[in-house]
C-alpha positions as CSV (number, residue, x, y, z in Angstrom):
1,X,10.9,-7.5,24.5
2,X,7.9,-9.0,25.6
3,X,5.0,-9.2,22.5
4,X,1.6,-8.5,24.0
5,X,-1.7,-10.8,23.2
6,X,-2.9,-6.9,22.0
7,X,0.0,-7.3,19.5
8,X,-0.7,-10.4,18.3
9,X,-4.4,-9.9,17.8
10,X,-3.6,-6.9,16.0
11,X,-0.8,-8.2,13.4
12,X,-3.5,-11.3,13.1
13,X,-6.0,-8.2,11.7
14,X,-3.4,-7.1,9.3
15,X,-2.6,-10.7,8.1
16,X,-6.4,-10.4,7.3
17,X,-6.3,-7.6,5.5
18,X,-3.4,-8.3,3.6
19,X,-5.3,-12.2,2.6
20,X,-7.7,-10.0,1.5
21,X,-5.4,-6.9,-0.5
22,X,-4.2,-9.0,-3.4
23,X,-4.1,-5.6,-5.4
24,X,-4.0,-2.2,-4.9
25,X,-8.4,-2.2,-5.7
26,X,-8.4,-4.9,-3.4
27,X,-7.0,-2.9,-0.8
28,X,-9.1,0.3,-1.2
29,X,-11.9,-1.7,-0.5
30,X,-10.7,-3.8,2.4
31,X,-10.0,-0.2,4.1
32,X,-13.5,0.8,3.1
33,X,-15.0,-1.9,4.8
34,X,-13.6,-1.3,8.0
35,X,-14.5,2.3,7.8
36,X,-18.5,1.6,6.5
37,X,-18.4,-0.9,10.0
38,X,-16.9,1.8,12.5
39,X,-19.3,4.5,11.0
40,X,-17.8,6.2,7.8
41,X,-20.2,7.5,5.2
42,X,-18.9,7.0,1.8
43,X,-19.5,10.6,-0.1
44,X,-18.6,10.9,-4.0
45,X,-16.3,13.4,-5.4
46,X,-19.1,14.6,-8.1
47,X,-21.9,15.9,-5.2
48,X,-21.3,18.9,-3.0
49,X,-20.6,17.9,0.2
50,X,-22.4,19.1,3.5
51,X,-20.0,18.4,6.5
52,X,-20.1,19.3,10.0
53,X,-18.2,18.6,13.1
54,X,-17.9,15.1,14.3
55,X,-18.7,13.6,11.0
56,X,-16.8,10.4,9.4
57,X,-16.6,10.2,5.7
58,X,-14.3,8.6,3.1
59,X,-14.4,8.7,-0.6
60,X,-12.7,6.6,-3.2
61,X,-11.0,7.6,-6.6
62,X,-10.5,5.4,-9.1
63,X,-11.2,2.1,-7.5
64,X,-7.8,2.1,-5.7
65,X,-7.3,5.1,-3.9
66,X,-8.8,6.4,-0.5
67,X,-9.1,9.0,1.6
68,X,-11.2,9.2,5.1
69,X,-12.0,11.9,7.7
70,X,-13.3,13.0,10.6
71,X,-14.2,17.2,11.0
72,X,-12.7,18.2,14.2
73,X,-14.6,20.3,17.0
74,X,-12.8,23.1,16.3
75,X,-12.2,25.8,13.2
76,X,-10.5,24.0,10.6
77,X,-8.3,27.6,10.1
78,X,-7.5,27.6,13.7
79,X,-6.4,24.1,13.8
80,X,-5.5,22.4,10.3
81,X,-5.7,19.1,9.3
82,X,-3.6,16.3,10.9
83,X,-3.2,13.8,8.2
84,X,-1.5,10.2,7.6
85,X,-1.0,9.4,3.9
86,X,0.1,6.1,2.5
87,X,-0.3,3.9,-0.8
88,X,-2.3,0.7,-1.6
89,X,-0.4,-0.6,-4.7
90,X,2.7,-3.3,-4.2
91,X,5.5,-4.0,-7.1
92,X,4.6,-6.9,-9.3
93,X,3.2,-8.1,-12.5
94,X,0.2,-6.6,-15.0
95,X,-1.3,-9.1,-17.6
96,X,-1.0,-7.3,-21.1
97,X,-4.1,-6.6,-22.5
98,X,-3.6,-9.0,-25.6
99,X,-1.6,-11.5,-23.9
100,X,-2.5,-14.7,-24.2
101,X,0.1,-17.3,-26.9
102,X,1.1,-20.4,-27.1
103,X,4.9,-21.7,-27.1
104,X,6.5,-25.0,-27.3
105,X,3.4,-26.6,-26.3
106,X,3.0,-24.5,-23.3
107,X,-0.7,-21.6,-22.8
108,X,1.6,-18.9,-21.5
109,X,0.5,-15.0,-20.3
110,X,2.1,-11.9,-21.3
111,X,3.1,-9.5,-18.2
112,X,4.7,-6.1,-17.9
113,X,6.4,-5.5,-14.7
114,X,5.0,-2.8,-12.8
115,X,7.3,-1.3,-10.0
116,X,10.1,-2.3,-8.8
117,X,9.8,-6.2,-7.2
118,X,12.3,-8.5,-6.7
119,X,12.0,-10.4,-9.9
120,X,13.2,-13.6,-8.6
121,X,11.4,-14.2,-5.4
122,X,7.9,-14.6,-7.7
123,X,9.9,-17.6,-9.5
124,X,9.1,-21.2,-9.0
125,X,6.0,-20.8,-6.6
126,X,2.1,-20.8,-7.3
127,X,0.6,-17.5,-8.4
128,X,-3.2,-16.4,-9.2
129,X,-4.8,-13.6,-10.8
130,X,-6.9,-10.8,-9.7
131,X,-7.8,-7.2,-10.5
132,X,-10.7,-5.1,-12.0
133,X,-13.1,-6.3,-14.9
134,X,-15.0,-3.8,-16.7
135,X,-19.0,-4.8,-17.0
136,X,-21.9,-3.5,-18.9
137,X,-25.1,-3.3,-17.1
138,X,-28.1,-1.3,-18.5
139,X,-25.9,0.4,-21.0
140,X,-23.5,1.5,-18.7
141,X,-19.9,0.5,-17.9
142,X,-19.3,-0.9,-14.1
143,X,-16.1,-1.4,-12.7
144,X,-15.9,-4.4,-10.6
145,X,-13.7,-6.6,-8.5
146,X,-12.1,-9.6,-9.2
147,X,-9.9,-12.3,-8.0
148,X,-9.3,-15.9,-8.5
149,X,-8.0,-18.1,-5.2
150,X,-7.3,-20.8,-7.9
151,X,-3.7,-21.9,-8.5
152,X,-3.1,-21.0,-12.3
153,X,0.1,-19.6,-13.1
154,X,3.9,-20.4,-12.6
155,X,7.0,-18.1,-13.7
156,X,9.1,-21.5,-13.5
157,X,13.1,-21.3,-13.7
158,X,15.9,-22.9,-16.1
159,X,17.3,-25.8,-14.5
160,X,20.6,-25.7,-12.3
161,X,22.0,-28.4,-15.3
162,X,21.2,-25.7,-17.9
163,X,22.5,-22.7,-16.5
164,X,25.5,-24.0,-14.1
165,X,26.6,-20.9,-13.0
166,X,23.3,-19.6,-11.4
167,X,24.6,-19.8,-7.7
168,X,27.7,-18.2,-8.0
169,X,26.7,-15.1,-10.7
170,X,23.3,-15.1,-9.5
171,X,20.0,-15.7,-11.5
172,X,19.8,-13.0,-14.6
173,X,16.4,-12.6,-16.2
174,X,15.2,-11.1,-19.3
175,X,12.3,-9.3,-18.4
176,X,10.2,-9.9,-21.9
177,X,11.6,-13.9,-22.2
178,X,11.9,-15.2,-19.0
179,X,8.7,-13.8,-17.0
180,X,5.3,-14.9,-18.8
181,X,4.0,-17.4,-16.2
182,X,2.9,-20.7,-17.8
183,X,-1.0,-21.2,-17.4
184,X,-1.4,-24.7,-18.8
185,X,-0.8,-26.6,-22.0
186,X,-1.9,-26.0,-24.9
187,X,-4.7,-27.9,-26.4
188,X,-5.7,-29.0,-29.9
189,X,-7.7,-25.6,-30.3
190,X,-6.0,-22.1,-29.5
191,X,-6.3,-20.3,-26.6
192,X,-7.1,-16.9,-26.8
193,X,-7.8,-13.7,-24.3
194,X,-11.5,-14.4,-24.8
195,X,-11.2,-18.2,-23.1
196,X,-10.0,-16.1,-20.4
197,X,-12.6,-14.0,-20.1
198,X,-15.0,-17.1,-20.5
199,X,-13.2,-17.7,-17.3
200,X,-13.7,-14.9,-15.4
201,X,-16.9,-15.1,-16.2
202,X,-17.7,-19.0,-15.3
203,X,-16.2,-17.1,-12.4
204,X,-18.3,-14.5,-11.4
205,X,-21.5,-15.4,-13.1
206,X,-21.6,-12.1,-15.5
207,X,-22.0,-13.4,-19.0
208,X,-18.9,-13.4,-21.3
209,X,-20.2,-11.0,-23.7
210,X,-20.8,-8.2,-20.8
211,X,-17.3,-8.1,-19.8
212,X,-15.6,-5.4,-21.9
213,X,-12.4,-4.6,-20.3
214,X,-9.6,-6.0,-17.3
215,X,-6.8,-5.0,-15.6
216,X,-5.1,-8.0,-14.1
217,X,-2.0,-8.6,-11.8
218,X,-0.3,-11.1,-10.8
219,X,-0.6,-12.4,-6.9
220,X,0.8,-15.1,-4.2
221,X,-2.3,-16.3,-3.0
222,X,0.1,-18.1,-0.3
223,X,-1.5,-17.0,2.6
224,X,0.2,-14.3,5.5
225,X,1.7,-16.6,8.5
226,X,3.1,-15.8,11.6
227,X,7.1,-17.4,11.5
228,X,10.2,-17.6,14.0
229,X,10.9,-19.4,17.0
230,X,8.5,-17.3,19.5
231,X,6.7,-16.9,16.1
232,X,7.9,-13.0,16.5
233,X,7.5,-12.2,12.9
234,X,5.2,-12.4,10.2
235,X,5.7,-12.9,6.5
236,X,3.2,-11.7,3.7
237,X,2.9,-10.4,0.4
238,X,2.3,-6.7,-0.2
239,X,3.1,-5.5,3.3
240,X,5.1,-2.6,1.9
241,X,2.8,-0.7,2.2
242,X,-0.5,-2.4,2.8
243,X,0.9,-2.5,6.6
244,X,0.8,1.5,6.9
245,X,-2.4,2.1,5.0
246,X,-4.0,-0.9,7.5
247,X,-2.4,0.5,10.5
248,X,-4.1,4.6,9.1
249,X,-7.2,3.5,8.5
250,X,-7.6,1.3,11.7
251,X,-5.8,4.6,14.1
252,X,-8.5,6.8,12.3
253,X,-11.8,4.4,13.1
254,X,-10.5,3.6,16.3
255,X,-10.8,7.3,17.7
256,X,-13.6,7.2,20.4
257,X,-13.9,11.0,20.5
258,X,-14.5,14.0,18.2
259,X,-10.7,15.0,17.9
260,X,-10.2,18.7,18.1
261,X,-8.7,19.2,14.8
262,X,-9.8,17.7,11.8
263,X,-8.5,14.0,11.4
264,X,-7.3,12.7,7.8
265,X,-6.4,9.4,6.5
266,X,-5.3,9.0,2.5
267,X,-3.9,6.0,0.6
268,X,-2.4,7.1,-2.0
269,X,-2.0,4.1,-5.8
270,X,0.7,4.1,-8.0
271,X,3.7,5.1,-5.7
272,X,5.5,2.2,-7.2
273,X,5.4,3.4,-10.3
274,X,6.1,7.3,-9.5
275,X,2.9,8.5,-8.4
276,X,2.1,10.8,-11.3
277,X,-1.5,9.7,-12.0
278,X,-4.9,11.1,-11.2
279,X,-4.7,8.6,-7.8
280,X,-1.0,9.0,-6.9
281,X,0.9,11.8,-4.2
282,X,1.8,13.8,-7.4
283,X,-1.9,14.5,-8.1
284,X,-4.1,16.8,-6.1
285,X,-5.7,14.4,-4.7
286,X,-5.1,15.6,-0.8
287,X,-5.6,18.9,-1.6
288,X,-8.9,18.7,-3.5
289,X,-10.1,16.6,-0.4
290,X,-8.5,18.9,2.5
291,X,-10.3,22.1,0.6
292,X,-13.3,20.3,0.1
293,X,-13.8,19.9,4.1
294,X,-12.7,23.9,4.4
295,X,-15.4,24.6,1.5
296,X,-18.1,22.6,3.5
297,X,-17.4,24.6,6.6
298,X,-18.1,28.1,4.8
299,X,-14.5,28.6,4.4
300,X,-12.7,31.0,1.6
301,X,-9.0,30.1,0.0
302,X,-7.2,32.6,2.3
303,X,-9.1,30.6,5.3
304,X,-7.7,27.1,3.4
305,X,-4.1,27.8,3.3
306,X,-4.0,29.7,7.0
307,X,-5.2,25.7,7.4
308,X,-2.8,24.4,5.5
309,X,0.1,26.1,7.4
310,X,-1.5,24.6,10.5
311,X,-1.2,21.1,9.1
312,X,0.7,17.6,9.5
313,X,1.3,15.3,7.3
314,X,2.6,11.6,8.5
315,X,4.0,9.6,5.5
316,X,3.9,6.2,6.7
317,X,6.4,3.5,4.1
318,X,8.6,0.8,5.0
319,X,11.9,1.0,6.3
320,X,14.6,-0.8,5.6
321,X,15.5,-3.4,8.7
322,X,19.7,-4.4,9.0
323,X,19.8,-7.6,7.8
324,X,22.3,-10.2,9.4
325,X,23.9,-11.3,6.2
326,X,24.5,-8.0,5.1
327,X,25.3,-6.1,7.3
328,X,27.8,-4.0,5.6
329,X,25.7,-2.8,3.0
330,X,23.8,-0.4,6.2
331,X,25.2,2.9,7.5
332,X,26.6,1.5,10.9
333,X,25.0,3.9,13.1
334,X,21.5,3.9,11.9
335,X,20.9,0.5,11.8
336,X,17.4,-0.3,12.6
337,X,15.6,-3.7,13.7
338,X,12.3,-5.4,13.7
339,X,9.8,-5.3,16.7
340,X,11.7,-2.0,18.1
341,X,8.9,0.4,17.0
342,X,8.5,3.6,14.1
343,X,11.6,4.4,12.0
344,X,12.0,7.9,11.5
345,X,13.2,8.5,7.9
346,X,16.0,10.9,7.5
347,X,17.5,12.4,3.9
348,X,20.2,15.0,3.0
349,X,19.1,15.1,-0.3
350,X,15.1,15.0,0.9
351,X,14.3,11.8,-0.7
352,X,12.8,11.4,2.5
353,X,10.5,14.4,4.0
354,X,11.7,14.6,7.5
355,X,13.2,17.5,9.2
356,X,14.5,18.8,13.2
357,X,11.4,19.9,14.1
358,X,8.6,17.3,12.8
359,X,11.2,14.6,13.7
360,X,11.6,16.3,17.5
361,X,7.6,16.2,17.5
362,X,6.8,12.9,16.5
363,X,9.7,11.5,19.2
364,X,7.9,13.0,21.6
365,X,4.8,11.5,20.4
366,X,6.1,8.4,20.6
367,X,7.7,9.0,24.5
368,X,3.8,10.2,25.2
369,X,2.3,6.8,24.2
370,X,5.7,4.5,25.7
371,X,6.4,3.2,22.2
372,X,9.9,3.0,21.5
373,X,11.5,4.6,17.7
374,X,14.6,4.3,15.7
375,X,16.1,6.5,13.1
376,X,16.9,5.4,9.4
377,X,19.6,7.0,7.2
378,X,20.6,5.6,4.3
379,X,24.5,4.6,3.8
380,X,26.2,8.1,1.3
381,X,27.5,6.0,-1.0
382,X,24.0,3.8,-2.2
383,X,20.9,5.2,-4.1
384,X,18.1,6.4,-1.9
385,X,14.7,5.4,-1.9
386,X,12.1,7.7,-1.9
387,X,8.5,8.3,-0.7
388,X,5.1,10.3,-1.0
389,X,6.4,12.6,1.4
390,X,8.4,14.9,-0.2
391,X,5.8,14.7,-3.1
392,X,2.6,15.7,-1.0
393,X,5.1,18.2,0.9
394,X,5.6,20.0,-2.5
395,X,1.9,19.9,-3.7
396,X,0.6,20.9,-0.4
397,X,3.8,22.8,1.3
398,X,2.0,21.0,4.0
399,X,5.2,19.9,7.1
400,X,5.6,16.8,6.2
401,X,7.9,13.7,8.1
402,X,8.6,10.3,7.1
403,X,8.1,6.9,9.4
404,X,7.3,3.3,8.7
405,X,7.9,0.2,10.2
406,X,11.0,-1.9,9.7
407,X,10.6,-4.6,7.7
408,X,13.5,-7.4,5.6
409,X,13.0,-8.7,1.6
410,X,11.2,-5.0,0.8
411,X,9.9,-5.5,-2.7
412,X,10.0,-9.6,-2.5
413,X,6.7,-11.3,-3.4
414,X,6.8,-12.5,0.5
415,X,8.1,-10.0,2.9
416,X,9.4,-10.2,6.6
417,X,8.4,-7.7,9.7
418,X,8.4,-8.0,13.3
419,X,4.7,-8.5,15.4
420,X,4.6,-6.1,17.6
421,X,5.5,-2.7,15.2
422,X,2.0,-2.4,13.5
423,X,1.0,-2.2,17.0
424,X,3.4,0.4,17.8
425,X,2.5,2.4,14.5
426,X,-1.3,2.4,15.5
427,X,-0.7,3.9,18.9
428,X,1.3,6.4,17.7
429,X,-0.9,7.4,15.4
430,X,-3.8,7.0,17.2
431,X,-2.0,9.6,19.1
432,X,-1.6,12.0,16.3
433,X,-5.1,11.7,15.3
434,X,-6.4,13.2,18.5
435,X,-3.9,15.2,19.2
């Protein structure tokens, strides 16, 4: 296949966005930004809302969750909502709140492992720090962000002379001893969680004794990079899923006309964790912003779920590409590859939300815009992955279908996908969006 200057420019975007998305905060405001410069007024969930056709709006929840819209020309009860829902958060590491101690000499930080990652791909390689700091200004608490680009931490490994047996049984980590990244050594005096916040400080110019609170995580400040011989794929951190929740936001503010029916974009936090907080698919979330819009438009409840029946929901996640060194460990005929366009997700035990008819619609879809699709199952006999689709199909009962672009190293701190498929995702939903 041939990958297109138009690809390249827009995978070059995303590798942006991603420099820029170190956590799930991060993310939420990268999105925002490019919806405040195509247009988008930000609204806030505690003021009524006045709406009308042809607006753009988004709103933000928590620091780390969005969701964005445009009101279609038409009745929102006639048409429904077409919506594309992803999630801003990554697996990794969270600094514990009292977490700073000294050991054989060595300043070291305390994490909890949040999510799933792949524990020993963050080993041996320069890490940072960023997150949210909690400020007090005029007697009020302020959320803001934060992130360092310095080069501070490092989760370093046992030597192959200590533990001889690492390349044939594989490396096996504790995950209370063996993960606190070393920040430095330690000095004649101690340490302590407030030197750090001396530093964040130094950092951001807000005095020391005005920060009250942080929530840190680890990052790979390593930057995104194009790789391979025709440089056909890129490799980043955190592009499960900051690549759908890029490739939503950017479909959504690239529509050049009022669509008919009412356009909806929502990244979701914590699906790495379960997604049962007040940001996460499990909350209601979508549905307190979908009945918001009917509410705006002079709608009652019966008018809301003759909506709701109307409606699509795309759940946009990774997918898992065949890799060549394993290629037994893939169900033989569904064996997907990088640069050949959307995966459609499909589950027998609906850990995935796809079905016949929203899988037949978005393949045609796809054959509308000339952007080619593959079709994921999972092999019977491995554990199956799962997604905000089915969740936001049982809050909102909503048809729901599951896609994403295929992508190798899923849950590594530096991942692998092909150039030309975040192309291939915008289109197609581009396409949805003003359908």
């Amino acid at each position: 296949m041939e990958i297109t200057q138009a690809m390249r420019k827009t995978t070059k975007d995303l590798m942006n966005f991603l420099d820029n998305s170190p956590t799930a905060g991060w993310a939420a405001h990268s999105a925002e930004e490019i919806l405040k410069d195509n247009g988008f007024q930000n609204l806030q969930e505690n003021k009524k809302w006045d709406l009308k056709p042809g607006d753009k709006f988004f709103i933000n929840r928590g620091g780390t969750a969005t969701a964005a819209g445009i009101v279609g020309k038409k009745g929102i009860s006639e048409t429904g909502f077409n919506v594309i829902g992803a999630h801003t958060d990554s697996p990794g590491f969270r600094v514990k709140n009292n977490s700073i101690y000294e050991k054989e000499g060595y300043i070291q930080l305390g994490v909890e492992i949040y999510g799933g990652p792949l524990l020993a791909s963050w080993t041996d390689r320069e890490l940072s720090l960023a997150g949210k700091i909690v400020v007090e200004k005029n007697s009020e608490l302020q959320t803001r962000m934060w992130r360092s680009d310095k080069k501070m931490l490092r989760i370093a490994q046992l030597p192959i002379h200590m533990n001889r047996k690492v390349n044939d049984e594989g490396l096996k980590l504790d995950k209370e001893k063996h993960l606190p990244p070393i920040l430095g050594l330690a000095g004649e005096e101690e340490f302590t969680r407030q030197d750090l916040i001396d530093f964040i400080a130094h950092d951001t110019g807000v005095p020391a004794d005005k920060i009250k609170e942080f929530d840190l995580h680890l990052y790979d400040p390593q930057k995104a990079t194009f790789i391979g011989l025709k440089d056909e794929f890129f490799a980043s951190g955190r592009i499960d899923n900051l690549m759908m929740s890029y490739s939503g936001i950017k479909a959504l503010s690239q529509l050049q006309e009022v669509p008919d029916k009412t356009a909806v974009v929502i990244l979701f936090d914590n699906e790495e964790v379960g997604s049962n907080t007040m940001n996460g698919g499990g909350s209601p979330f979508l549905q307190n912003f979908l009945e918001r819009i009917a509410l705006s438009q002079g709608l009652n409840r019966e008018d809301l779920l003759v909506a709701l029946s109307n409606s699509f929901v795309l759940s946009a996640d990774g997918a898992h590409a065949v890799h060549p060194n394993y290629p037994d460990e893939y169900e033989k005929r569904h064996k997907v590859e990088l640069n050949k366009g959307p995966v459609i997700k499909l589950n027998a035990m609906q850990k995935y939300a796809s079905d016949p008819q929203n899988t037949a619609f978005f393949k045609e879809l796809c054959e509308r815009e000339d952007v080619p699709h593959q079709i994921y199952i999972h092999r019977a006999d491995k554990p199956c992955g799962s997604t905000i689709g089915p969740i936001t199909a049982t809050r909102t009962g909503i048809s729901t279908m599951d896609v994403g672009p295929a992508m190798l190293s899923m849950h590594s701190v530096r991942e692998l996908a092909g150039v030309a498929d975040a192309w291939y995702m915008i289109q197609v939903m581009r396409a949805l969006l003003k359908n």
